[in-house]
C-alpha positions in Angstrom: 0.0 0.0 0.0 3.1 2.7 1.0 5.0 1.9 -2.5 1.7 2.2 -4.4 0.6 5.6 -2.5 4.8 6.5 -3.4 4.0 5.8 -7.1 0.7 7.5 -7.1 2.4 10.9 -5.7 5.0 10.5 -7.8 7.6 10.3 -5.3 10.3 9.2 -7.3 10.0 11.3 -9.7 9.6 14.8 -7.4 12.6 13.5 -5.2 10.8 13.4 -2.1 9.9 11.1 0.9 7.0 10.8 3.3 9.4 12.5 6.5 10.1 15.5 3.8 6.5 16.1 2.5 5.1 15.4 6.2 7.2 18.1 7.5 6.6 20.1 4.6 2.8 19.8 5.6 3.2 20.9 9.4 5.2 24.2 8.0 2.5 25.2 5.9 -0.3 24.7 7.9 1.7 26.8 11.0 2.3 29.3 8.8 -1.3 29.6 7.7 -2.9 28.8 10.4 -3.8 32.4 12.0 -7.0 32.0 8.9 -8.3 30.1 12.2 -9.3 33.1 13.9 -9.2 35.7 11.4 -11.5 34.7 9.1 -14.3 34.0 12.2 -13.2 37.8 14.1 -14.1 39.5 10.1 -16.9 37.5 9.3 -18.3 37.8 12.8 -18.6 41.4 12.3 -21.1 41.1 9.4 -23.3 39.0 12.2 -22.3 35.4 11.6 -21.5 33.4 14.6 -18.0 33.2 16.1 -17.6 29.7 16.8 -19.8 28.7 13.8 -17.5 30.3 11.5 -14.4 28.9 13.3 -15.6 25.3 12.0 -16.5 26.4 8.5 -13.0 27.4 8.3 -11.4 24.3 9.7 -13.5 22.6 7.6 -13.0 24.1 4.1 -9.4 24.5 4.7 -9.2 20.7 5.5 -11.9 19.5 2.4 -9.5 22.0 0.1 -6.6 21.2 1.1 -7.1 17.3 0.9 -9.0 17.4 -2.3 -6.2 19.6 -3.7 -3.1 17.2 -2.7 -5.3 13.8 -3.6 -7.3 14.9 -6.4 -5.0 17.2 -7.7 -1.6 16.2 -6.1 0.0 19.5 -5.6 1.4 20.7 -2.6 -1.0 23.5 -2.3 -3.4 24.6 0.9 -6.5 26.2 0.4 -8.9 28.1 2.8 -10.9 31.0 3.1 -9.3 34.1 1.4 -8.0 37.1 3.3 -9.2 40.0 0.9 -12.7 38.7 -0.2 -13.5 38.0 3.5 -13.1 41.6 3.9 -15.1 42.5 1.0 -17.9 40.0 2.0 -18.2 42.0 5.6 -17.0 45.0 4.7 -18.8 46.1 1.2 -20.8 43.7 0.7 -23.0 43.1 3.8 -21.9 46.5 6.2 -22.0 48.7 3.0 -24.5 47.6 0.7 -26.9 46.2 3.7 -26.7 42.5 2.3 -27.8 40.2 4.4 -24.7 37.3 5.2 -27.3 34.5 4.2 -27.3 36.4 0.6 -23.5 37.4 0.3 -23.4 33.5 0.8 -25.4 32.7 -1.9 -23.3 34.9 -3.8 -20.4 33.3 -3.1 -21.5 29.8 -4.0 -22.9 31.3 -7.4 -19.3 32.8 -7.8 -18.3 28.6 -7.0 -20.8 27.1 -9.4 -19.3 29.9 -12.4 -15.7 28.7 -11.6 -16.5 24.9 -11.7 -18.7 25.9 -15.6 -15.8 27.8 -16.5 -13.2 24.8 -15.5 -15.6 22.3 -17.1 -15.9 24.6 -20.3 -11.7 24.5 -20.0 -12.2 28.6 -20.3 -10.3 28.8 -17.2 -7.3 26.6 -18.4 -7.4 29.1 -21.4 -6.8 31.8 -19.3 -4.1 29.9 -17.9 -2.4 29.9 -20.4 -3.1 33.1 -22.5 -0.7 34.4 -20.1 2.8 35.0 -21.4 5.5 32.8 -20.3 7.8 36.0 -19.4 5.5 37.2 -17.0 5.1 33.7 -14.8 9.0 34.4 -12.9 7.4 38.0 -12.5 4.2 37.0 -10.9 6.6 34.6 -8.9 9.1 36.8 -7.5 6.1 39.5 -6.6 4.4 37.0 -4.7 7.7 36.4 -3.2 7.7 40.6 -2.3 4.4 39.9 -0.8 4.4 37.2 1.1 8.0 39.5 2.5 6.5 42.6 2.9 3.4 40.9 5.1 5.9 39.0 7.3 7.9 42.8 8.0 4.2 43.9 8.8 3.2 41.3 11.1 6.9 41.2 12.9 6.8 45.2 13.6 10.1 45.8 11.0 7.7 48.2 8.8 4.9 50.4 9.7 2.8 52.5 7.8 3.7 56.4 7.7 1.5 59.1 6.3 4.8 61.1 5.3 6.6 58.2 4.1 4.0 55.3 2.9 6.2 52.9 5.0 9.2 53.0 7.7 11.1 51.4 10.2 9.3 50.3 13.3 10.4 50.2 17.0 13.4 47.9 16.7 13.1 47.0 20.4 9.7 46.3 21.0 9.3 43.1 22.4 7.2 41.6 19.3 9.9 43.0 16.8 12.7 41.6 18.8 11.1 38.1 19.0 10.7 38.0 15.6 14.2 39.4 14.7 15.2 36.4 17.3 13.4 33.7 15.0 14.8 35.3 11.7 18.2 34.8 12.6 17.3 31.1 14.1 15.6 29.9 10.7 18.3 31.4 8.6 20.9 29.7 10.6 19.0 26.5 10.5 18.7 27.0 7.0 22.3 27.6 6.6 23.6 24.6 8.4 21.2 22.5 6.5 18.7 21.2 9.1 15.4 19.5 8.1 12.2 21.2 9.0 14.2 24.3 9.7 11.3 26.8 9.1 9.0 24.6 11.4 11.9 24.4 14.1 12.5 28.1 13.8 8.9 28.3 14.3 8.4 26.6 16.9 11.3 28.1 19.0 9.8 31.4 18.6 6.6 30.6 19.6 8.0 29.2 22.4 10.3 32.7 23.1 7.3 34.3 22.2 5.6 32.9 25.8 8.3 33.4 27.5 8.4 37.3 26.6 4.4 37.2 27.6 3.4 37.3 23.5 1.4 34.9 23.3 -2.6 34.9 24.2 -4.0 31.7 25.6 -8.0 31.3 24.8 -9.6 28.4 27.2 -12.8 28.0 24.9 -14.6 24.8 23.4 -15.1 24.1 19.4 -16.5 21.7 18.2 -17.9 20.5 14.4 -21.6 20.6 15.6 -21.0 24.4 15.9 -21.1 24.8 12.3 -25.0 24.6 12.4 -25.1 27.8 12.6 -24.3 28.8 9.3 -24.5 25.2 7.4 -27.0 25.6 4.2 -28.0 29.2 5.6 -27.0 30.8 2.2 -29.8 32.4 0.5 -29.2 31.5 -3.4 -32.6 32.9 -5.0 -32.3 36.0 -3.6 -28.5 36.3 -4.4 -29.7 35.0 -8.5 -31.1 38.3 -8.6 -29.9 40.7 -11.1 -28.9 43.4 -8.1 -26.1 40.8 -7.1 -24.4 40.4 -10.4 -21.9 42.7 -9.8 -21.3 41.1 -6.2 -20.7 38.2 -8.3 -18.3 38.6 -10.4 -15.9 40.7 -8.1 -15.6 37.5 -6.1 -15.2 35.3 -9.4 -13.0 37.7 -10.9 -10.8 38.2 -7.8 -11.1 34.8 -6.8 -9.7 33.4 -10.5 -6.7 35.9 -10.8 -5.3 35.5 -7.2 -5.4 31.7 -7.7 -3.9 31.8 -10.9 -1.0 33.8 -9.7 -0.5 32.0 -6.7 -0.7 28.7 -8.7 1.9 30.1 -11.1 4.3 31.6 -8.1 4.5 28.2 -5.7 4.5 26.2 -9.0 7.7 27.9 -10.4 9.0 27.6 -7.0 8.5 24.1 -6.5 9.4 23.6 -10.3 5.8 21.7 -10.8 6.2 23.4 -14.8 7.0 20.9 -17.5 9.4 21.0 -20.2 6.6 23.2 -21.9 6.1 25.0 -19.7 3.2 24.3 -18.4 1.6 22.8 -15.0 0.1 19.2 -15.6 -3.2 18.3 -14.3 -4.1 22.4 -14.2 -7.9 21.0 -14.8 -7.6 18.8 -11.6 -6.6 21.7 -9.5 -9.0 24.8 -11.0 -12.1 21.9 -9.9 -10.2 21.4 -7.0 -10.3 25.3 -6.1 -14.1 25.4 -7.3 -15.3 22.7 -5.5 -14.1 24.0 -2.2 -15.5 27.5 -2.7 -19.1 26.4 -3.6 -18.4 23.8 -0.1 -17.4 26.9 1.6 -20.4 28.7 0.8 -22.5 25.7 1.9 -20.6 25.6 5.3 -21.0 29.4 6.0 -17.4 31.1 4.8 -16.3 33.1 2.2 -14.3 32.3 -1.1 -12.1 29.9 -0.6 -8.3 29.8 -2.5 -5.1 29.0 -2.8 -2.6 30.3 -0.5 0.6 32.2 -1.2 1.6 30.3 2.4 2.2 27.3 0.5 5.0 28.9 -0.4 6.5 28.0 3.0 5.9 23.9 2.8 7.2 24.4 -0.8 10.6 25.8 0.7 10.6 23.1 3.5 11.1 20.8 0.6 7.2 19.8 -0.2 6.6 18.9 -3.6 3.9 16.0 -3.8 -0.2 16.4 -2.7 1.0 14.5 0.5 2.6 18.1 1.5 -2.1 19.4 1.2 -3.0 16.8 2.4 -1.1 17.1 5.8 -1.8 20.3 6.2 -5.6 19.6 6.0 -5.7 17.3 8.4 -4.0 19.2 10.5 -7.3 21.9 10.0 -9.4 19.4 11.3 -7.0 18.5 14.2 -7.1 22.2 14.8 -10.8 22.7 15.5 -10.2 20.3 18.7 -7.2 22.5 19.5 -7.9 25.5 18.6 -6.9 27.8 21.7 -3.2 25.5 20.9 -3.9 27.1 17.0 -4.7 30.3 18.1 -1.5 30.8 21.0 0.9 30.7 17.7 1.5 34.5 17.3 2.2 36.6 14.3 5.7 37.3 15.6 6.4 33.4 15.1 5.3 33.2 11.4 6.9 36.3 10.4 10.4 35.6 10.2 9.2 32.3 8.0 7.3 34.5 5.4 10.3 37.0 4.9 12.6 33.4 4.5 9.9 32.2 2.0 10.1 35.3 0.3 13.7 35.7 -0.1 14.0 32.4 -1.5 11.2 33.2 -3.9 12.9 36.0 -5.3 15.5 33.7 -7.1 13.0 33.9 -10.3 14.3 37.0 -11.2 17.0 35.3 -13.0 14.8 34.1 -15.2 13.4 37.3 -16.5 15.3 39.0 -20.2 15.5 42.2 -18.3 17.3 43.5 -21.5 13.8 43.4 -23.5 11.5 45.9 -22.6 8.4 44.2 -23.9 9.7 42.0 -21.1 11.6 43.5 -18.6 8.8 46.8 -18.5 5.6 44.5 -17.5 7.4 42.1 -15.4 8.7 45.0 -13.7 5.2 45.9 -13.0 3.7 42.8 -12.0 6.7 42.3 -9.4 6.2 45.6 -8.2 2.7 46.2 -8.3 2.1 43.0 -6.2 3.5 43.8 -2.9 2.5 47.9 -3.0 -1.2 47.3 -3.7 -1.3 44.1 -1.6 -3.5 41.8 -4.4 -2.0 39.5 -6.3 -5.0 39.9 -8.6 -3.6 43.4 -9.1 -0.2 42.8 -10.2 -1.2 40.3 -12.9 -3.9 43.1 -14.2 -0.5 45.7 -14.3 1.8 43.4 -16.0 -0.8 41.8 -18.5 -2.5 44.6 -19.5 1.1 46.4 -20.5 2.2 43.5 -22.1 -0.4 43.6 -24.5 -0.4 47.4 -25.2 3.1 47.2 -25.9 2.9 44.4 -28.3 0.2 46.4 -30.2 2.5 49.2 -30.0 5.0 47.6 -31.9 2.8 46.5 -34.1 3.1 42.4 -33.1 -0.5 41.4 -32.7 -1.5 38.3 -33.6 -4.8 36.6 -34.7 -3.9 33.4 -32.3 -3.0 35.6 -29.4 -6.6 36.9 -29.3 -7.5 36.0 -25.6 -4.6 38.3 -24.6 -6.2 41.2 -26.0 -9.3 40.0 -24.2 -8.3 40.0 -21.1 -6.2 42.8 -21.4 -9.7 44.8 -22.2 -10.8 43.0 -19.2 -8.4 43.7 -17.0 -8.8 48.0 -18.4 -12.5 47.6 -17.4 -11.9 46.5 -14.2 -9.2 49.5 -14.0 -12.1 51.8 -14.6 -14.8 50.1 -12.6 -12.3 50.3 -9.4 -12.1 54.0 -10.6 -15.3 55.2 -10.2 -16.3 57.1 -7.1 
């Protein structure tokens, strides 16, 4: 049974090994696992119930997850998105007076157009209408990203009204802890050890309680508490025509972030083939749409792939094994969740600026002496990070990509779902526009 679960993950082939992709697993799910309380404390304030919503998300993140690395066999987690949970709350239910049962139906109308667009294959299309040049780009500025959050969350940079950004207190006590597990996952790293960024994790979270950082929660979860918001969605009235829009901001968010994180942890974990392309890209987009339309049926927001993958991709995880861990350990996590929930920022900081820094090795791979090249992957990497949406630097670096080739007068008949979505992506520049 082991040799035949070794041959159907590929194993062999991806260099890995069961201790690798386990570990692998445990470093992604630590580094994601803060979605365990965030998600709930957003969605709670458009009036859905704490601990309901704390299920939904163990639950989607584990049914994602494990449908991504068995299905799909990639070594990528999925649970409720940061971003479109905000959106859900704030816009959608505080702003336009929604009720959450109806931003719920929305979202699993959103699920249901992914899973037509997958089945249709206009979703691979997409896929793959974007140029080659731009995939290190999207890459490296996911690697910015994921950098720039873990310098937020440690207290290295803080916003500034004068400045945009700048140097925190160097000497709080959050900012020196995560300085402390920086320079003990880098040297773990540089000696070689396996499992470094969990390790280095785990030693901070653990200097992290003794400096009095970390917040201990003595509370009860269970899976019954998802009754609360289990088949509470409200589909007819979200079919109305009032909700379209509502629609396809989650649809069209939704499918650019998960493209660009697919194409950043994919270059990373060199999942590309000698064509440059990702096999079984159908298995995961159905993967991804499945879980959003369970999501919706469990009470949460869009679920997607996560740029924290990143970290179990670094820790050496490369099969579906790497998902699969980490879901379980979602479902684990709803038992344990005050355990979950005592892991603070400071401790997964120093891992995202290590992830990132590794990630930034694409770079290489961009012809920074064309500008047709060199000028939209600039923008894509840079756009990325400074308007925090992944979604956004793709829109940056396709759209200019496109305009340039038309410039120079290189259009081409067959490259006609480039222009396509480069009108798409100028609409959606001009929708975001509007006052």
């Amino acid at each position: 049974m082991r040799h035949r679960l070794e041959r159907y993950f590929e194993f062999e082939q991806l260099g890995t090994n069961w201790r690798t992709e386990i570990l692998a697993g445990m470093t992604t799910f630590v580094t994601m696992a803060y979605i365990v309380f965030v998600n709930p404390s957003i969605l709670h304030e458009a009036g859905m119930p704490f601990k309901a919503v704390v299920a939904a998300t163990c639950f989607c993140a584990a049914f994602g997850s494990i449908v991504m690395g068995a299905f799909a066999r990639y070594p990528i987690a999925l649970a409720p998105g940061m971003g479109l949970n905000a959106y859900f709350t704030y816009t959608v239910v505080k702003g336009m007076g929604v009720p959450w049962e109806t931003a719920l139906g929305a979202v699993f109308l959103s699920g249901v157009a992914f899973l037509i667009l997958t089945l249709l294959g206009i979703r691979q299309l997409i896929f793959e209408a974007i140029p080659q040049e731009l995939y290190a780009a999207v890459a490296a500025g996911i690697g910015l990203f994921i950098a720039i959050i873990g310098l937020r969350n440690s207290g290295i940079v803080v916003a500034s009204p004068a400045t945009l950004v700048t140097l925190g207190n160097v000497l709080a006590k959050n900012t020196l802890v995560s300085i402390a597990g920086l320079m003990i996952i880098a040297a773990l790293l540089a000696w070689k050890v396996r499992g470094a960024m969990l390790i280095g994790i785990l030693a901070t979270t653990i200097l992290a309680a003794l400096c009095g950082l970390t917040h201990w929660s003595p509370e009860t979860y269970r899976l019954g508490d998802i009754s609360a918001t289990f088949l509470q969605l409200n589909i007819r009235a979200a079919w109305s025509l009032g909700f379209a829009e509502i629609v396809f901001v989650f649809l069209f968010v939704d499918l650019f972030d998960n493209i660009g994180t697919l194409v950043g942890v994919g270059k990373k974990a060199g999942l590309f083939d000698n064509a440059n392309r990702i096999p079984r890209i159908r298995r995961i987009l159905l993967a991804d749409a499945t879980s959003t339309i369970a999501g919706s049926l469990a009470g949460t927001s869009t679920v997607v792939s996560y740029i924290e993958s990143a970290a179990g991709v670094v820790a050496g995880g490369r099969s579906g094994v790497t998902a699969i861990v980490t879901g379980l350990l979602f479902l684990v996590a709803l038992f344990v969740a005050p355990l979950v929930g005592a892991i603070p920022g400071a401790a997964t900081a120093p891992a995202l600026i290590v992830v990132g820094s590794f990630m930034m090795s694409q770079v290489n791979e961009i012809r920074w002496n064309d500008p047709i090249v060199a000028i939209p992957a600039f923008l894509t990497l840079i756009t990325i990070p400074l308007t925090f949406s992944i979604a956004n630097g793709l829109a940056f670096g396709f759209t200019s990509y496109a305009l340039l080739k038309l410039l120079r007068g290189e259009f081409r008949r067959d490259q006609w779902l480039v222009y396509v979505l480069a009108a798409l992506f100028i609409a959606r520049f001009v929708y975001l526009g509007k006052d």
